[in-house]
N, C-alpha and C positions, 0 to 999 in steps of 0.2 A: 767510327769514321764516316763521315760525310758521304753519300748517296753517290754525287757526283763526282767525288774524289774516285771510291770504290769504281764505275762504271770507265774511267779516264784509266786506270789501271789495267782492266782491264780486257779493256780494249787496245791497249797496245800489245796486253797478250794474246788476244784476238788476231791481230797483227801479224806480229812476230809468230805464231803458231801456221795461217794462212796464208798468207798474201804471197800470192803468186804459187800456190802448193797445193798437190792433191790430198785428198781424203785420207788418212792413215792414224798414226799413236795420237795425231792434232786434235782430234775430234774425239778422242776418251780425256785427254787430258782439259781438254776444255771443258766437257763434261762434269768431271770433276770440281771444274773450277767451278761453274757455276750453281752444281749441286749443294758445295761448301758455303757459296755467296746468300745462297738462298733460305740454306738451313742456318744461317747466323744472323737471319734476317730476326726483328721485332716478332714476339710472339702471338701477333695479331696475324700472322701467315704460319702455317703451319705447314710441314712436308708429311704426303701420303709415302709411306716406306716403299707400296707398290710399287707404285708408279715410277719414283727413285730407281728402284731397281729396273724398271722396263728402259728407262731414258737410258742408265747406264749400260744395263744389260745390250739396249742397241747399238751402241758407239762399241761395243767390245765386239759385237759383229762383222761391225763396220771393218775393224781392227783383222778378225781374223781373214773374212772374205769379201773386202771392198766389190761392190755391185753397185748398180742401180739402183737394185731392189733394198738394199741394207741401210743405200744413204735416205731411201724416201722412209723408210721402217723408223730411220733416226728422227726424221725431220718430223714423224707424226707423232711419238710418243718426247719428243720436246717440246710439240704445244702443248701434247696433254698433258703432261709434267709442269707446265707454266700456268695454266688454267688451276690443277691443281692444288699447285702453290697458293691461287688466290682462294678456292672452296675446294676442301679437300671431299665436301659430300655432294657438288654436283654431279650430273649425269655427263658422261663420257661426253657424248655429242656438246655438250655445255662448254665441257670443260677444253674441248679440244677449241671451240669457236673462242673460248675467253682467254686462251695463248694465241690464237693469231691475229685476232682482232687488237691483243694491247702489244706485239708486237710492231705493229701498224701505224695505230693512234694513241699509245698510250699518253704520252706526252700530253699532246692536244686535248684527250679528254680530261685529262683531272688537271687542264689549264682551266678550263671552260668550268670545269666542277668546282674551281677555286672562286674562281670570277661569281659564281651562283651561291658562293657560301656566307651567308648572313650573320653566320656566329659571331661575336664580337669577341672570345678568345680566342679560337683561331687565327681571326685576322689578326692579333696585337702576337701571334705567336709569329703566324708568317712575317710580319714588317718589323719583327725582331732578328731572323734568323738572314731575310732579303739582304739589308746592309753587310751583313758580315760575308756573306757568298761573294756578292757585288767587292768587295774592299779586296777580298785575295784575291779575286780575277784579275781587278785592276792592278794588284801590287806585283801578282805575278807577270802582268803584260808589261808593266813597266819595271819591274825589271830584267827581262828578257833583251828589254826594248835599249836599255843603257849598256847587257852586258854586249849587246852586238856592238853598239857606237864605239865603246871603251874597248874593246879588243881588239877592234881596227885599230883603233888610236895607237893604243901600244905595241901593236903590229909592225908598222912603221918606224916606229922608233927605238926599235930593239930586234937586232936580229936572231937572235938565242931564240924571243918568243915568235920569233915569224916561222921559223924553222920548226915549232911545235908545235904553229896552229895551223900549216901547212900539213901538217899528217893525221890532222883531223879528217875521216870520210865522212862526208854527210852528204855521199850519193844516193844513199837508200831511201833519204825521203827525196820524194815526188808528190806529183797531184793526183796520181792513181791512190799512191800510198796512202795519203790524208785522206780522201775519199772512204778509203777504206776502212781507214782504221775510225773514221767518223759513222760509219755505219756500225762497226764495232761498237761502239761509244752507245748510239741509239739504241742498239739491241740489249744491252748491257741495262741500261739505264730503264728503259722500259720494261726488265724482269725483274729490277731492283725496287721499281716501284709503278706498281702496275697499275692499272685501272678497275676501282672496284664498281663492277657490274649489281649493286645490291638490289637492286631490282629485276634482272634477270636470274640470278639464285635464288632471290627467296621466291619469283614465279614457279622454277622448277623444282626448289622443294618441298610445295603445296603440293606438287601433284603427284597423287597417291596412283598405285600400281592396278588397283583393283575397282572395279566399276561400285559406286555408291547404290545401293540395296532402296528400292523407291517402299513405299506406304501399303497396304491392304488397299486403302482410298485411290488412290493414284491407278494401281494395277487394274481394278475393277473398275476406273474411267475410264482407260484403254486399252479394255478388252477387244471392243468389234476391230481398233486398229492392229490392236498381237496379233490373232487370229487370223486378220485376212494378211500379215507378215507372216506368220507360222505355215500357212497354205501356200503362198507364193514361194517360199525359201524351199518348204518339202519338193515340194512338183519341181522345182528348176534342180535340187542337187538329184533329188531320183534321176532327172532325165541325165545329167550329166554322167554320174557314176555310171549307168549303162551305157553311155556311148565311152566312158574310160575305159570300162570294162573289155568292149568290146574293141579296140586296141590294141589294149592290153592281149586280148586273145588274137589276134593280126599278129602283134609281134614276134609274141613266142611261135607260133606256126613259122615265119619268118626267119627267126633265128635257128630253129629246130630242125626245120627241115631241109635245109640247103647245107647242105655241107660244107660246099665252099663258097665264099665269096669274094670277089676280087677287090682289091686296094682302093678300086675309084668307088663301085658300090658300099664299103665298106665306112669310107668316108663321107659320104652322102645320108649312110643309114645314122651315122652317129652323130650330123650336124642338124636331122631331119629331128634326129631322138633330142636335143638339147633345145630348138625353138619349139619341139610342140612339149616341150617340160617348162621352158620358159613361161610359155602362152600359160601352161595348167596351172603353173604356180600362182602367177601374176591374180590370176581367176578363182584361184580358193581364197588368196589371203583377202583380194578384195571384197567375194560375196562374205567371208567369214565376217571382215570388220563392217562390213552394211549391215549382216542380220543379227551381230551380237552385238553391236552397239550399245544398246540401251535395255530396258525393259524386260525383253523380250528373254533374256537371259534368266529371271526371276518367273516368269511366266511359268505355271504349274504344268500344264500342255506342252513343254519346248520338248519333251524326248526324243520323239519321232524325228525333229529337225535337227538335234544334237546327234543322234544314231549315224544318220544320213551324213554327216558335216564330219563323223569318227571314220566314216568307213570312203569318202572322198578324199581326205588326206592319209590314208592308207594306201589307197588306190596311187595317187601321188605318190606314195614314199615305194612301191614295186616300181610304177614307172621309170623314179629316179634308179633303182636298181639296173632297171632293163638297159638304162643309157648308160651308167657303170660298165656293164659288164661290156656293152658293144664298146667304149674308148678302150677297157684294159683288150680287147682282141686285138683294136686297130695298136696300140703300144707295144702291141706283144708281136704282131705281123712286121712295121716300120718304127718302131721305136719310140724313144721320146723324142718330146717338142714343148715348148713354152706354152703353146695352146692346146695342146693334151692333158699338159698336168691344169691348166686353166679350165678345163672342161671337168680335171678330178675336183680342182677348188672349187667351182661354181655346186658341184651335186652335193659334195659336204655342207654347204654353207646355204643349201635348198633345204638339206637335211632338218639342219638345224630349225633352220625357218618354218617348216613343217611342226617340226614337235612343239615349236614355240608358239604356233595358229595352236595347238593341241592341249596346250595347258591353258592360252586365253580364254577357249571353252569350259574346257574342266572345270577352272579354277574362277572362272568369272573376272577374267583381268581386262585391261581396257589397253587401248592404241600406245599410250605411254610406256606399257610394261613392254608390248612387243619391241616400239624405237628402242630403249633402253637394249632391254637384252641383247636383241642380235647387234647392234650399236659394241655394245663391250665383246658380245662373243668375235667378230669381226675383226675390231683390235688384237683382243688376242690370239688368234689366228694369224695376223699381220706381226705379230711377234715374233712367234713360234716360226714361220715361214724365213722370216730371217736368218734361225740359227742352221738351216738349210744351205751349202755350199752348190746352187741348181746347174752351172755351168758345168760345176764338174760331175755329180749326181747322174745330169743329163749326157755328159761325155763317158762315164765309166757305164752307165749301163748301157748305152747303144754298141761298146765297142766290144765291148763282153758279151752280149746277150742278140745280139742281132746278128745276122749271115750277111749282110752285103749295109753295112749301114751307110746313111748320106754322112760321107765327109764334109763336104763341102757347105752343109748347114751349121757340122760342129766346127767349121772352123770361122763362121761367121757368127759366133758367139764372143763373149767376151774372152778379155786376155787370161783369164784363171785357168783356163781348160789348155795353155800353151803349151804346157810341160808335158800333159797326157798325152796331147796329139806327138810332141818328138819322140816320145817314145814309142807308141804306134808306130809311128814312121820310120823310125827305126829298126824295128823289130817286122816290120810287112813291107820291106825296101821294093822286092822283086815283084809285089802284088799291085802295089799304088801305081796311078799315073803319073807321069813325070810333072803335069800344072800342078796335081793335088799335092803333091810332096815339095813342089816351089814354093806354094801357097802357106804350108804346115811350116818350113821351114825359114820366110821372111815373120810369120805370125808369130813367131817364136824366139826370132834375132832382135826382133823389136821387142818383143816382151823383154826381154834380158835386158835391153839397152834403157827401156826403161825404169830398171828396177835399180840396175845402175846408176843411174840420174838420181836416183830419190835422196833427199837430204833426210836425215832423223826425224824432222817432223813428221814426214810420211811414210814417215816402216807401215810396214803391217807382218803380220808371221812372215808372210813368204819370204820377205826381204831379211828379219832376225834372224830367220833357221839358215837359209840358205846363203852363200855368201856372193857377193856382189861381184860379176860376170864383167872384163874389162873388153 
């Protein structure tokens, strides 16, 4: 079937699934669809199964606990899944920029690529295929064009057919609609046949993970330069690690010895603890990628510098510890919040960053491995974070776990947590104040009313299991 056939299709299931509709079943079944479109593409595209399963896997998210956070989770491993499609071995960051860039331009670029193509069987294949496109457009506009005239016609002069094409509706299209479904059209069209970037893939996968190994010659030309590198890198991370160190011992005295501390101090220590882990990290990865760059990694004298640079992001990874443990007391004191657990994401993913400065060394890897790795581990972490329901996470365990928790933040959370809060409110009638049980209680009516409203395309669980609140 024809390109532009398949894309005109569907995109009117595009259409008909969206226009005018929230996020729910629309967004796996479309998923579907264009997983199927893609995988029956020419063999010259090929589907990574992963990746398949992350696009699908996040629309089934979406499915069970429509968020924010689930539709953006969708929308990133859709480009990477379309990126994919077109090299299933580039690097993540590659692959993600080569789905949104051809959903963008693809069009205009492989106009421009055609327009620059000199081959003389191509072009005698395009100005074969051109008329035949060109003839059903035409044939189709005309007759579109005689069935409108001629239906009037006979409109008129027969009342039997007036009376039947009077109950024709054709309120539903509009010029939002067309719009719409024209964007539909583009999106479609642009995955069915994308822009191939072959110079941007085969840039990235030249480039190898591990720093290239120089000569005996080479090394012993720039000795006097390693050396006064090897001196400068030792002196500056000694001096550092003793002032870490010596923080580090501030801290624990700190956290040790006071017994108690109060909710503003407590906050202060933990947002103090996160810019000066910020500031540290920021500071090893950079000295790391200056003084391992090159050479100097091969150099027979680097120990001393490699010791110092082992026992620096050690120091780093207690740090990060120290600010762990101060957010889980402030979580355990007032609860969660979005930027609590954002404080948990951030030290895991410092973690990670850490060990991954830690194998650069070891293993003698270069900038590329680092982008890469933490590039994919990131993703999958944005994955995973999806299958995560936070609103409600975030509402069961304050209402469980906490003596006095803030209502009034969980209920200015999204509508997932509606349910929870009624029952709370239900069950602590005589404890609540009369605003905060107004509040739980409109946040609640309206959840229902919308869940009411939803047409099939926009189920999601809550709306299947439960039954729809008149």
């Amino acid at each position: 079937m024809n390109i532009h056939i398949k894309s005109i299709l569907s995109a009117l299931a595009f259409s008909f699934l969206f226009y005018s509709k929230s996020f729910g079943l629309n967004l796996f079944l479309i998923s579907i669809l264009v997983l199927v479109l893609v995988s029956t593409m020419p063999k010259a595209r090929s589907v990574s199964w992963r990746y398949s399963l992350a696009y699908i896997g996040s629309a089934v998210f979406v499915f069970l606990n429509p968020s924010n956070l689930t539709i953006f989770v969708h929308l990133m491993a859709f480009m990477v899944f379309v990126g994919k499609s077109i090299s299933t071995k580039s690097s993540i960051y590659l692959s993600w920029f080569l789905g949104c860039s051809n959903l963008i331009i693809a069009s205009v670029a492989n106009h421009v690529q055609k327009q620059d193509n000199e081959q003389g069987l191509e072009k005698n294949k395009q100005k074969d295929r051109s008329p035949e496109l060109f003839n059903r457009l035409k044939g189709g506009l005309a007759a579109l064009t005689l069935l409108f005239i001629f239906g009037m016609l006979y409109r008129n002069s027969n009342p039997v057919f007036e009376q039947l094409i009077s109950q024709i509706n054709l309120d539903f299209i509009s010029i939002p609609w067309l719009f719409f479904t024209l964007l539909g059209y583009i999106i479609f069209l642009h995955v069915l046949a994308p822009f191939h970037a072959k110079e941007l893939v085969a840039f990235d996968l030249a480039q190898a993970n591990e720093l290239e190994k120089p000569t005996a010659l080479i090394l012993i030309s720039e000795k006097d330069q390693l050396v006064s590198e090897l001196t400068l890198g030792s002196m500056i991370f000694l001096t550092l690690n003793l002032l870490l160190l010596l923080f580090l011992t501030t801290d624990i005295i700190y956290l040790f010895e006071k017994t108690e501390i109060n909710n503003i101090g407590l906050s202060q220590s933990v947002h103090q603890g996160v810019y000066a882990l910020l500031f540290s990290i920021v500071c090893a990865i950079t000295l790391i990628l200056y003084f391992f760059r090159g050479n100097l990694n091969f150099f027979e004298a680097n120990k001393r510098i490699k010791v110092l640079t082992y026992v620096w992001i050690g120091l780093n990874i207690i740090l990060l510890a120290f600010t762990g443990y101060k957010n889980y007391t402030y979580v355990e004191a007032l609860g969660l919040t979005y930027k609590r657990i954002g404080v948990f994401v951030y030290l895991l993913l410092s973690l990670i960053g850490l060990v991954t400065a830690y194998i650069k060394v070891a293993q003698v890897k270069n900038f590329i491995y680092l982008v890469r790795t933490n590039i994919a581990t990131a993703f999958a972490f944005l994955i995973i974070s999806a299958t995560i329901p936070w609103d409600k996470t975030i509402t069961w365990f304050n209402l469980t776990t906490i003596k006095n928790p803030d209502i009034n933040y969980l209920v200015d959370l999204g509508k997932n947590n509606s349910e929870q809060l009624h029952n709370y409110s239900k069950a602590n009638t005589s404890t609540l104040e009369i605003n905060i049980k107004a509040s739980i209680d409109e946040k609640y009516t309206n959840f229902l009313e919308t869940q009411s409203e939803k047409t099939w395309q926009e189920y999601t669980l809550y709306a299947i299991v439960k039954p729809k609140t008149k």
